[in-house]
C-alpha positions as CSV (number, residue, x, y, z in Angstrom):
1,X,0.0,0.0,0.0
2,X,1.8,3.4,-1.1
3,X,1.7,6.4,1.5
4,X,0.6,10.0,0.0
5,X,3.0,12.6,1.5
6,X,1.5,16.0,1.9
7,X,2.4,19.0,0.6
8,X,4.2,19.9,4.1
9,X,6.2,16.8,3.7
10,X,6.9,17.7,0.2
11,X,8.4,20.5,1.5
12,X,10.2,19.7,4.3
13,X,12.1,16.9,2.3
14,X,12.9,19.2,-0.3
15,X,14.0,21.7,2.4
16,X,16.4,18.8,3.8
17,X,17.7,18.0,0.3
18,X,18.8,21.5,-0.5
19,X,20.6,21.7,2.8
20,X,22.3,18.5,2.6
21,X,20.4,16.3,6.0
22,X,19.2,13.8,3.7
23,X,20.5,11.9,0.8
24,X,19.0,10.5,-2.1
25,X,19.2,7.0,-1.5
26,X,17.9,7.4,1.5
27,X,15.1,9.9,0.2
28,X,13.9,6.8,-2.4
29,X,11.2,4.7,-0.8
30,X,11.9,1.5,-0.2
31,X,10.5,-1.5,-1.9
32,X,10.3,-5.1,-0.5
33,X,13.1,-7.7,-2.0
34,X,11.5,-10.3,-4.4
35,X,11.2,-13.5,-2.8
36,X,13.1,-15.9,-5.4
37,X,13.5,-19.3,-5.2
38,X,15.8,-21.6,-6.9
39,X,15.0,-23.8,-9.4
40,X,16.7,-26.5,-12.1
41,X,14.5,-27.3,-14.8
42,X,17.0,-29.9,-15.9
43,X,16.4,-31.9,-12.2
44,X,12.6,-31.2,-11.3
45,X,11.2,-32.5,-8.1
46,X,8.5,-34.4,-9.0
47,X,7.7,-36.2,-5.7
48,X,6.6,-34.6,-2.8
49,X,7.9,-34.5,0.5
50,X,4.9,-36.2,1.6
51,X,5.4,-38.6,-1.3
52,X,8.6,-39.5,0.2
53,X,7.5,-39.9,4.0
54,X,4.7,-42.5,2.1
55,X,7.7,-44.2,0.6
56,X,9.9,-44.4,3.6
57,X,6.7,-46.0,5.6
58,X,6.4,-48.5,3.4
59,X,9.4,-49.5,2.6
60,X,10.2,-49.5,6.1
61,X,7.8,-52.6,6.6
62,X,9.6,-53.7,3.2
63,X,13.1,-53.7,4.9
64,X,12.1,-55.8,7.9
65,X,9.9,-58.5,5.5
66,X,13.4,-58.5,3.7
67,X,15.5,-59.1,6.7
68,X,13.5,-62.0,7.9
69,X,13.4,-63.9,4.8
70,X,17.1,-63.6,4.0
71,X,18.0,-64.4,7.6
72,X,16.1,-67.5,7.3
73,X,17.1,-68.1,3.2
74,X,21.0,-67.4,4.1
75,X,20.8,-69.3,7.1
76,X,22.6,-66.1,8.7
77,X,22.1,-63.2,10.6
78,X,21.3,-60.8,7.8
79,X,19.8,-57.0,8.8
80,X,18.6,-54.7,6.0
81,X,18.0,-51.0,7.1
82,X,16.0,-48.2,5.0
83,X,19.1,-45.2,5.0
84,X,17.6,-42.9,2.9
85,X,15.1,-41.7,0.7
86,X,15.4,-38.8,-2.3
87,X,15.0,-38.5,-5.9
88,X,17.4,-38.3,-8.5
89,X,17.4,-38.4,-12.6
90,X,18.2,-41.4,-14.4
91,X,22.1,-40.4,-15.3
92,X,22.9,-39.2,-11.9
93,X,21.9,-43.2,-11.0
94,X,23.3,-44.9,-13.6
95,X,26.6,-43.1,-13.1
96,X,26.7,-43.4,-9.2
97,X,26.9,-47.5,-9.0
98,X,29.8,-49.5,-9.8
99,X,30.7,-51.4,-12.7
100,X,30.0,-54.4,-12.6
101,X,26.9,-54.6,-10.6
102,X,23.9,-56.9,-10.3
103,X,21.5,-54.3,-11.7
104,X,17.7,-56.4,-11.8
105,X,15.2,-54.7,-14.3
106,X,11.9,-55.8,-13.5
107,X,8.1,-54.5,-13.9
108,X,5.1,-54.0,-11.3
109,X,1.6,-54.8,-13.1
110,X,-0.4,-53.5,-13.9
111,X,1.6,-50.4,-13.8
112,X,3.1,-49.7,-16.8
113,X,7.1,-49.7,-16.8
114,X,10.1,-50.7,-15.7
115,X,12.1,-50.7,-12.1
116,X,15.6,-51.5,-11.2
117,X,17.2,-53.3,-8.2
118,X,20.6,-52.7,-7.4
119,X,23.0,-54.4,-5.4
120,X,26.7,-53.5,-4.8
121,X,29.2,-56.6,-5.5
122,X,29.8,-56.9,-2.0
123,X,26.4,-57.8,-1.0
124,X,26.4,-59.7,-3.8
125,X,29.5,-62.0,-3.2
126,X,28.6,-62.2,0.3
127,X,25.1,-63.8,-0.4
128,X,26.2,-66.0,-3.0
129,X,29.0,-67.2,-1.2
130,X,26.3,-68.3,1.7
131,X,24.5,-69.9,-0.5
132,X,27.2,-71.9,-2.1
133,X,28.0,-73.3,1.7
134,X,30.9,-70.2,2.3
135,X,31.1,-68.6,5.5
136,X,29.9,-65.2,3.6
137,X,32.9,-63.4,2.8
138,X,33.1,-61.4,-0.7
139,X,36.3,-62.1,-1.9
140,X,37.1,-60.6,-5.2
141,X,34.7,-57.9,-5.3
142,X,35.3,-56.3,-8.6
143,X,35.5,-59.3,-10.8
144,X,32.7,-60.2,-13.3
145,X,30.1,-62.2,-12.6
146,X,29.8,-65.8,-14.4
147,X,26.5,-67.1,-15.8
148,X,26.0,-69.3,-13.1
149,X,26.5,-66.6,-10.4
150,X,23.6,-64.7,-12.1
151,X,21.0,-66.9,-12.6
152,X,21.6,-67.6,-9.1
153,X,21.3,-63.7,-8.7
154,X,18.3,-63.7,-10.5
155,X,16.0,-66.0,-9.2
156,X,17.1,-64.1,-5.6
157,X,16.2,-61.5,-6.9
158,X,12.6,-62.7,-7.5
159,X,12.5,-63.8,-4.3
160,X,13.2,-60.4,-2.9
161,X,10.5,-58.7,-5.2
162,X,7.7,-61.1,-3.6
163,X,8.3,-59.2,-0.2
164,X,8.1,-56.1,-1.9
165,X,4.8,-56.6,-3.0
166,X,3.8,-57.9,0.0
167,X,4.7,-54.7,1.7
168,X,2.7,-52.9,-1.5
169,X,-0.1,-54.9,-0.8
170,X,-2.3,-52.4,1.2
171,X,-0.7,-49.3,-1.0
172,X,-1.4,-51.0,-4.6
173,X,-1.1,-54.6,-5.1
174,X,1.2,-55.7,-7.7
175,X,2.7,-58.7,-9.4
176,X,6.9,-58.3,-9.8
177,X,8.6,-59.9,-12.8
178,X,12.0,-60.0,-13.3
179,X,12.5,-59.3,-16.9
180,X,16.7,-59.1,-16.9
181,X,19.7,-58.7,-15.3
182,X,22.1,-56.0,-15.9
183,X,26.2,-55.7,-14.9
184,X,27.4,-52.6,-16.8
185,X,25.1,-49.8,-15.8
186,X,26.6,-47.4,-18.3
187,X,25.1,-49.7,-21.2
188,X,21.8,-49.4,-19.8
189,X,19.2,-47.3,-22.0
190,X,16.4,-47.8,-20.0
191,X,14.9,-44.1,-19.6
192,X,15.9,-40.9,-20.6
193,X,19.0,-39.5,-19.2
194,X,16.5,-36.4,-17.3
195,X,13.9,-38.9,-16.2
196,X,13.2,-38.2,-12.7
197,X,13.3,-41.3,-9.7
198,X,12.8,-41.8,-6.4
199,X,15.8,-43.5,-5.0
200,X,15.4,-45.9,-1.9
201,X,18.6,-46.7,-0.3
202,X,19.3,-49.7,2.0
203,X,22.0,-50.8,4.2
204,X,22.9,-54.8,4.3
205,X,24.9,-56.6,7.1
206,X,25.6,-60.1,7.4
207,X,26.3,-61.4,10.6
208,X,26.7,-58.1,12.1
209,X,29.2,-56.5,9.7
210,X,28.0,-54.2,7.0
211,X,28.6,-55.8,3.7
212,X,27.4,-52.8,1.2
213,X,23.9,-51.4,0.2
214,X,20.5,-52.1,-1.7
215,X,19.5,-49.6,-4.0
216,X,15.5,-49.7,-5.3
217,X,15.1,-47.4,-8.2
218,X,11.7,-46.3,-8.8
219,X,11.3,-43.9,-12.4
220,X,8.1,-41.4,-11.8
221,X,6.7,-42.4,-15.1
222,X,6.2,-45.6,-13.5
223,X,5.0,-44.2,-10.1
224,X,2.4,-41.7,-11.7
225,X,-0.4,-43.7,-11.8
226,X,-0.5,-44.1,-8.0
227,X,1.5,-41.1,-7.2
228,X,-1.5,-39.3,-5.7
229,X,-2.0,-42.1,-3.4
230,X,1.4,-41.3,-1.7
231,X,-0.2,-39.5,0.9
232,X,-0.3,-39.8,4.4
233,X,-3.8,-38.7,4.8
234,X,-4.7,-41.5,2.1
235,X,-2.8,-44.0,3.7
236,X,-4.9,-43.1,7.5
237,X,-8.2,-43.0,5.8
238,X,-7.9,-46.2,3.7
239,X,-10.4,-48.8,4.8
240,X,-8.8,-52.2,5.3
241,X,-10.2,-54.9,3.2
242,X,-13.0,-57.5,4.5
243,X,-11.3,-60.6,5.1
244,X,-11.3,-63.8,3.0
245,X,-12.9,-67.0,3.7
246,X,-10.0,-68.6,2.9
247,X,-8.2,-66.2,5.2
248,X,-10.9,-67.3,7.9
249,X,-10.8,-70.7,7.6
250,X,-6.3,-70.8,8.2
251,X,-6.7,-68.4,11.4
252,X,-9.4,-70.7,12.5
253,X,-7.2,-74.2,11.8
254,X,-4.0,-72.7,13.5
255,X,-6.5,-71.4,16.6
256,X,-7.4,-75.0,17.1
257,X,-4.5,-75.6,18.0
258,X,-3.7,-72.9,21.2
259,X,-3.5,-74.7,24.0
260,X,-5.7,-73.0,26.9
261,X,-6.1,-74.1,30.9
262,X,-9.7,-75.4,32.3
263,X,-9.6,-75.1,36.2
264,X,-12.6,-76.3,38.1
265,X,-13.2,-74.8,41.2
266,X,-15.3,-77.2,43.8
267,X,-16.0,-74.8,46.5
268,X,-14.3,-71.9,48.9
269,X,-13.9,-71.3,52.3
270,X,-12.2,-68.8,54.6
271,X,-10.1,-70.3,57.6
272,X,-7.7,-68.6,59.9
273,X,-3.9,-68.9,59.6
274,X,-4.0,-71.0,63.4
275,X,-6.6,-73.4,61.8
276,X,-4.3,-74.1,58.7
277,X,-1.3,-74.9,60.5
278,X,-3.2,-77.6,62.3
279,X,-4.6,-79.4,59.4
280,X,-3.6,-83.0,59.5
281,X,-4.5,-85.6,57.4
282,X,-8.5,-86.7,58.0
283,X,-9.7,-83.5,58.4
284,X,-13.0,-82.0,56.9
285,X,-13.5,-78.4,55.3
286,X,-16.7,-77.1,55.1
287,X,-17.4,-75.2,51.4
288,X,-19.6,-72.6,50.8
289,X,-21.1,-74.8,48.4
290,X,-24.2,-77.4,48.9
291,X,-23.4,-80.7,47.4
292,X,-26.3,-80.6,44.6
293,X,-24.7,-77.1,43.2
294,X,-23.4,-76.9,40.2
295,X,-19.4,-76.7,40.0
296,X,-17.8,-73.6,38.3
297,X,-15.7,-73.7,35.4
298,X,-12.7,-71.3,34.5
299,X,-11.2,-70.9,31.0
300,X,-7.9,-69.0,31.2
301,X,-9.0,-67.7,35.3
302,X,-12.3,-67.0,33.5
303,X,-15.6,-68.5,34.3
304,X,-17.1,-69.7,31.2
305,X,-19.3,-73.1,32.4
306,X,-21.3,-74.6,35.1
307,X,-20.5,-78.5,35.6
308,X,-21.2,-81.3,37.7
309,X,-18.4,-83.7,39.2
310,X,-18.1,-87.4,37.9
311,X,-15.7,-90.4,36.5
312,X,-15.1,-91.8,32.7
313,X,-13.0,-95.1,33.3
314,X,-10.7,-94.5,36.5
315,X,-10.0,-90.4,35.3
316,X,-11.8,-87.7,36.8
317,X,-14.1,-85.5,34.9
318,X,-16.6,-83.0,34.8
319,X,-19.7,-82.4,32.7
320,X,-20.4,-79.3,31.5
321,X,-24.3,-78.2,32.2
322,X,-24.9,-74.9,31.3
323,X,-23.3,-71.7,30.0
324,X,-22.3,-69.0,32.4
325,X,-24.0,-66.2,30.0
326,X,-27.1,-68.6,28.9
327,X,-27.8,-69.2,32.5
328,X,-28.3,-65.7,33.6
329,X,-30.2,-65.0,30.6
330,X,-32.5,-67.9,32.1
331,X,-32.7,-67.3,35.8
């Protein structure tokens, strides 16, 4: 909003001028500095920060899925850690990782596109020594890879996209397929150099010593899709599914088989401490329960059942009469 001097003020600025008390610069009004911002066309941030928190959540959950599996795959003590989460264009990737590399190129339907999966030659070595019976060391890490090392590589690699899309499961479901395996990333021609990815990194150890990282390269054009679904908001407000028969029917097989404890109680009574230091052998205890009353039943300290007291062969047993609930409901 601009300020109208009068003509006093006119004056006396004038008057100030002409006598030297006030300079020019100092006479000019001053206007606000422009609020600029940086910006690179050539790198655009397509995702969000929000889109990244989304990403680090899930993947999160991916990370541990991934731990377990390769722990018990391995038969070591294998940790995998999300370490960081950005975006970066295609070349800045493809001329960050090592050559050679185990670079998998595989696709998420139904999206439409291609992903990568990186893993350094350490990690690499390491699991593949493992799984050849070695205690997991990498020895040569820079040497090539033979054709038996990577179809090896490659059906791990499925393997390790399965957990993935477990951990995509509630976000988008998806079906991974590895479509090939790369060593030399500078060959690769996959996207344009300027295409713009979110870049998931991973740290590996095997039996407590770091052995390299994971890298999970996801291109936008793939992402876009379901890119407005990388929201925290979304992810609150989404409704969980209604659960499968079939899902129904395994939790109720595996529940048949928990183990719980049944305790019969036949009566109480209150006694003094004297009285219970003279119990001998013979005595009688009176219960506050008549002897055509039904017994109570406790499931987990619990009471669930009324029963009455009998035999079956030379065992004990009881036989339950009525429900706890159903026989208030009748009285």
């Amino acid at each position: 909003m601009q300020e109208i001097l009068s003509q006093g003020e006119i004056d006396a600025l004038l008057a100030a001028l002409s006598a030297g008390e006030l300079s020019l610069v100092e006479a000019a009004p001053k206007t606000p500095a422009a609020r600029v911002r940086p910006y690179d066309f050539r790198r655009p941030n397509k995702f969000s920060r929000e889109h990244l928190r989304t990403l680090e959540m899930l993947h999160q959950q991916f990370a541990r899925l991934l731990s377990t599996f390769l722990s018990g795959y391995l038969r070591a003590a294998v940790n995998v850690e999300l370490a960081s989460v950005g975006q970066m264009i295609f070349e800045e990737f493809s001329r960050s990782i090592p050559t050679p590399t185990a670079l998998t190129i595989f696709s998420l339907k139904p999206l439409e596109g291609s992903a990568l999966l990186e893993a350094g030659p350490p990690v690499v070595f390491a699991m593949l020594d493992l799984l050849f019976g070695g205690p997991g060391t990498s020895g040569e890490q820079m040497r090539e890879f033979t054709d038996i090392e990577l179809t090896v590589v490659k059906k791990l690699a499925g393997y390790i996209l399965d957990h993935l899309a477990q951990a995509w499961q509630d976000f988008q479901p998806v079906e991974p397929e590895v479509q090939a395996i790369e060593t030399n990333p500078r060959m690769l021609r996959l996207y344009s150099p300027n295409e713009v990815m979110a870049l998931l990194t991973f740290n590996v150890s095997i039996n407590e010593e770091d052995r390299g990282l994971l890298n999970l390269c996801l291109p936008y054009i793939l992402m876009e899709p379901v890119v407005s679904q990388l929201s925290i908001r979304q992810q609150f407000s989404r409704r969980m599914p209604a659960p499968r028969p079939e899902d129904k029917q395994r939790l109720g097989y595996w529940l048949g088989f928990s183990r719980v404890e049944l305790k019969v109680v036949l009566g109480e009574t209150v006694i003094t401490l004297n009285e219970l230091l003279q119990l001998q052998e013979g005595d009688v205890l009176v219960l506050e329960r008549t002897v055509n009353q039904d017994l109570d039943m406790f499931v987990e300290d619990e009471l669930k059942f009324r029963v009455q007291a009998g035999r079956v062969g030379d065992a004990l047993a009881v036989q339950v009469v009525a429900l706890v609930g159903e026989e208030e409901e009748g009285a």
